[in-house]
C-alpha positions as CSV (number, residue, x, y, z in Angstrom):
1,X,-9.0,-3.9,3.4
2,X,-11.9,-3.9,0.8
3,X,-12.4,-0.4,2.2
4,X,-8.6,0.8,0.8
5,X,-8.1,-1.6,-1.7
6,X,-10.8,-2.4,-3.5
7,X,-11.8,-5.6,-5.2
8,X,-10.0,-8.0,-6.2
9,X,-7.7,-8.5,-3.3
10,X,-6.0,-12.0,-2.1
11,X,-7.7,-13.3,0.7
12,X,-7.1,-12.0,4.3
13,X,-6.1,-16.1,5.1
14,X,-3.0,-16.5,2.0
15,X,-1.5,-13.2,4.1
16,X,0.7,-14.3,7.2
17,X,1.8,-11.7,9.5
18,X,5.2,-12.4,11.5
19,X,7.6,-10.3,13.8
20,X,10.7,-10.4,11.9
21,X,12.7,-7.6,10.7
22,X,14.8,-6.9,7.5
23,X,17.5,-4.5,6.2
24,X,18.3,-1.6,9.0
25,X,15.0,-3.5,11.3
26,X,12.9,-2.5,8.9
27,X,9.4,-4.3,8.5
28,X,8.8,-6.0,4.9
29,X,6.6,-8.0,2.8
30,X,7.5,-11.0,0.4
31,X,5.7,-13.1,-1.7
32,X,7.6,-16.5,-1.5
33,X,4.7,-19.5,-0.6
34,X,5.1,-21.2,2.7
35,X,3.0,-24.0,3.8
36,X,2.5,-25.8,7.2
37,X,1.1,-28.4,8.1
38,X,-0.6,-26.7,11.1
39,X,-2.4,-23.9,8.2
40,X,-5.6,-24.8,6.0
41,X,-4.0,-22.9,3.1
42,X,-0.7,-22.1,1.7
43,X,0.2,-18.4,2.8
44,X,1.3,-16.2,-0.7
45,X,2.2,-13.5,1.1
46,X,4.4,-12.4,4.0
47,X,4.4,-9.4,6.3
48,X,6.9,-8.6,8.9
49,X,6.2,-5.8,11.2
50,X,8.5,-7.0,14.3
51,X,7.0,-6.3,17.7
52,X,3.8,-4.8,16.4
53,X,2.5,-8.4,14.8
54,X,1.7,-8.4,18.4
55,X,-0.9,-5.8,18.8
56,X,-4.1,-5.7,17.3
57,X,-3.5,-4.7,14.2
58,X,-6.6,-2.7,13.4
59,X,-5.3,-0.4,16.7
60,X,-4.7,3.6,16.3
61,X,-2.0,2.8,18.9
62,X,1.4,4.7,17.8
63,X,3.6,2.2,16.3
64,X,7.6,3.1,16.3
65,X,7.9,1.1,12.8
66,X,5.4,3.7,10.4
67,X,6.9,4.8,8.0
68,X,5.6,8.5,6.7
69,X,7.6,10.9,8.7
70,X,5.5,13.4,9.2
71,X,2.9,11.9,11.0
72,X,2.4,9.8,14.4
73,X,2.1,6.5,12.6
74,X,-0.6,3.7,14.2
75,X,-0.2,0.1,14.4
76,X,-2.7,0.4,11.6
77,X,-1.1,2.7,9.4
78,X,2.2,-0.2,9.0
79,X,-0.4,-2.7,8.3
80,X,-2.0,-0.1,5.5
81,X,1.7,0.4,4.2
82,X,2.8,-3.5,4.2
83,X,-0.8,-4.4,2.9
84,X,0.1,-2.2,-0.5
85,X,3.3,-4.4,-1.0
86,X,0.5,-6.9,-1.0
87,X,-1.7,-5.5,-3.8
88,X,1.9,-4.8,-5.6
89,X,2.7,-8.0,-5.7
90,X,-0.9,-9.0,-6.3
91,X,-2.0,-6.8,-8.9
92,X,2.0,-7.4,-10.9
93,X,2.0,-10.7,-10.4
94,X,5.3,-10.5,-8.3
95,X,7.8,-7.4,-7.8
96,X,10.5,-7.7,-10.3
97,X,13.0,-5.5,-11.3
98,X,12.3,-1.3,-11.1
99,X,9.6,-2.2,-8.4
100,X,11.4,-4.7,-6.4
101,X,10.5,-3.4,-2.5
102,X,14.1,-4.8,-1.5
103,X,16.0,-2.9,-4.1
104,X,13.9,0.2,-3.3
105,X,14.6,0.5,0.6
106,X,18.6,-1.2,0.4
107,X,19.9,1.0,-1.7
108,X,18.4,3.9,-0.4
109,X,16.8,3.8,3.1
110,X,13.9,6.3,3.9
111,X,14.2,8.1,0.9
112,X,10.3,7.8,-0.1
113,X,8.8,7.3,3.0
114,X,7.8,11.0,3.0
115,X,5.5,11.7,0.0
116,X,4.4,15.4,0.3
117,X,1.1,16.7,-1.3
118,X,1.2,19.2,-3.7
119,X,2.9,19.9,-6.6
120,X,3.3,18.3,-10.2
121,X,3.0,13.9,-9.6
122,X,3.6,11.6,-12.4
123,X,1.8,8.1,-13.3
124,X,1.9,5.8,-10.3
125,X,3.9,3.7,-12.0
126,X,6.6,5.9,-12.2
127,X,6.2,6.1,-8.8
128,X,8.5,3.6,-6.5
129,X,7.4,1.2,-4.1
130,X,7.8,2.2,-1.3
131,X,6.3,5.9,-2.4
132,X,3.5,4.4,-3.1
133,X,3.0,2.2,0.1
134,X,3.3,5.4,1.9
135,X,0.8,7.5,-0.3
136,X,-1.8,4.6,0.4
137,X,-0.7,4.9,4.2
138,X,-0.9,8.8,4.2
139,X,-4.1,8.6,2.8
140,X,-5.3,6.2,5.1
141,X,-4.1,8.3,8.2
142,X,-5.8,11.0,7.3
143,X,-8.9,9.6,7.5
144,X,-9.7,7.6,3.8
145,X,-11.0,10.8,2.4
146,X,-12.4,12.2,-1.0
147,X,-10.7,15.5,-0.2
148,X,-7.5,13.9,0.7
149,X,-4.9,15.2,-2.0
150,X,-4.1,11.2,-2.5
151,X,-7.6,10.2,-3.3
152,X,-7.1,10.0,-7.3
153,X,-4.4,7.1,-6.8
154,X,-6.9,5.5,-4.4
155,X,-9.8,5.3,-6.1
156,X,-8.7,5.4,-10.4
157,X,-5.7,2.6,-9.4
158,X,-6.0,1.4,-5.9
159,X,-9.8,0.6,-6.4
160,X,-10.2,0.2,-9.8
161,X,-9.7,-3.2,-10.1
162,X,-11.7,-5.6,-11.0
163,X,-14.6,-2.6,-12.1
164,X,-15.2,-1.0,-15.3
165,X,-13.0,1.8,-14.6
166,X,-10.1,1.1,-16.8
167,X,-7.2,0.6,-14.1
168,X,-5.3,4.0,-14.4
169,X,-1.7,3.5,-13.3
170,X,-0.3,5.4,-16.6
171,X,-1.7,8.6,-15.7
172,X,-0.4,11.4,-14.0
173,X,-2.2,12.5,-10.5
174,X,-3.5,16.0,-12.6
175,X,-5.2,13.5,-15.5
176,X,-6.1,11.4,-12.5
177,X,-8.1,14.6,-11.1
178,X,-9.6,15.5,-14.4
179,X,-10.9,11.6,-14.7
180,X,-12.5,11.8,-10.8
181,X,-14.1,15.1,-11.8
182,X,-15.9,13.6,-14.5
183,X,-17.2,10.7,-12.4
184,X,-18.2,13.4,-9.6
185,X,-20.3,15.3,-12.4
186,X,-22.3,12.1,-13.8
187,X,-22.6,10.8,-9.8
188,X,-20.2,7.8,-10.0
189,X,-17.5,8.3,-6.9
């Protein structure tokens, strides 16, 4: 996760991974606490990937529940996807309003699942949720590289945290390549 994410991330152990469903069988993440007594530590976080919370998630086994369109999707790749609803509600200190990940995929099913390199792209955070998730999941498919169209959101927002990089989510992907090129030139990325 440190890998995609960056530092700081919530612990691997306040993350609990179950096989339910939502809206239209959809997998989904929430942030509501749960504790039991059988756990060491309250779980902050909640991902639901139905049938593939049964495989080993780190698996580049095709999972039917990915989300990006365009590619075969891995068991990994949903975890990728669900793990950015994570650092969402991490990093925002819950989901409210504009990036609620319910409101996002209820009113409008699949319509962001499919971001497609190229192009003019704004800040990420005029990006929604769940175009985001699947950025960080495209990315990741494709093999976590420096090349990758995506990297700029990975590296100047995704990964920024927590360094001295300034954490970049107002910029548009075109400042955000301007900003890597200068830490390319002076050897920092």
């Amino acid at each position: 996760m440190r890998r995609v994410f960056g530092l700081p991330f919530p612990y691997l152990d306040t993350v609990g991974i179950g096989d339910g469903l939502g809206y239209n069988g959809q997998p989904w993440t929430d942030t509501t606490p749960l504790f039991d007594p059988g756990l060491s530590k309250q779980l902050t976080y909640q991902i639901n990937i139905g049938d593939a919370a049964r495989e080993d998630l780190t698996s580049k086994k095709l999972a039917a529940g990915c989300f990006v369109r365009d590619i075969n999707g891995t068991v990994s790749d949903l975890l990728i996807h669900e793990m950015t609803h994570v650092w969402q509600y991490y990093t925002r200190g819950g989901i409210t309003g504009r990036f609620s990940v319910w409101a996002s995929s209820a009113v409008a099913p699949d319509s962001s699942y499919s971001p497609v390199p190229g192009g003019s792209w704004g800040s990420w955070d005029s990006l929604d949720v769940e175009l985001q998730a699947s950025i960080v999941e495209q990315w990741y498919h494709n093999g976590e590289r420096k090349p990758d169209f995506w990297y700029p959101y990975i590296r100047l927002v995704l990964q920024s945290r927590g360094h001295a990089l300034t954490y970049a989510s107002g910029l548009t992907l075109n400042e955000l390549n301007r900003d890597l090129a200068s830490l390319r030139v002076r050897n920092v990325d």
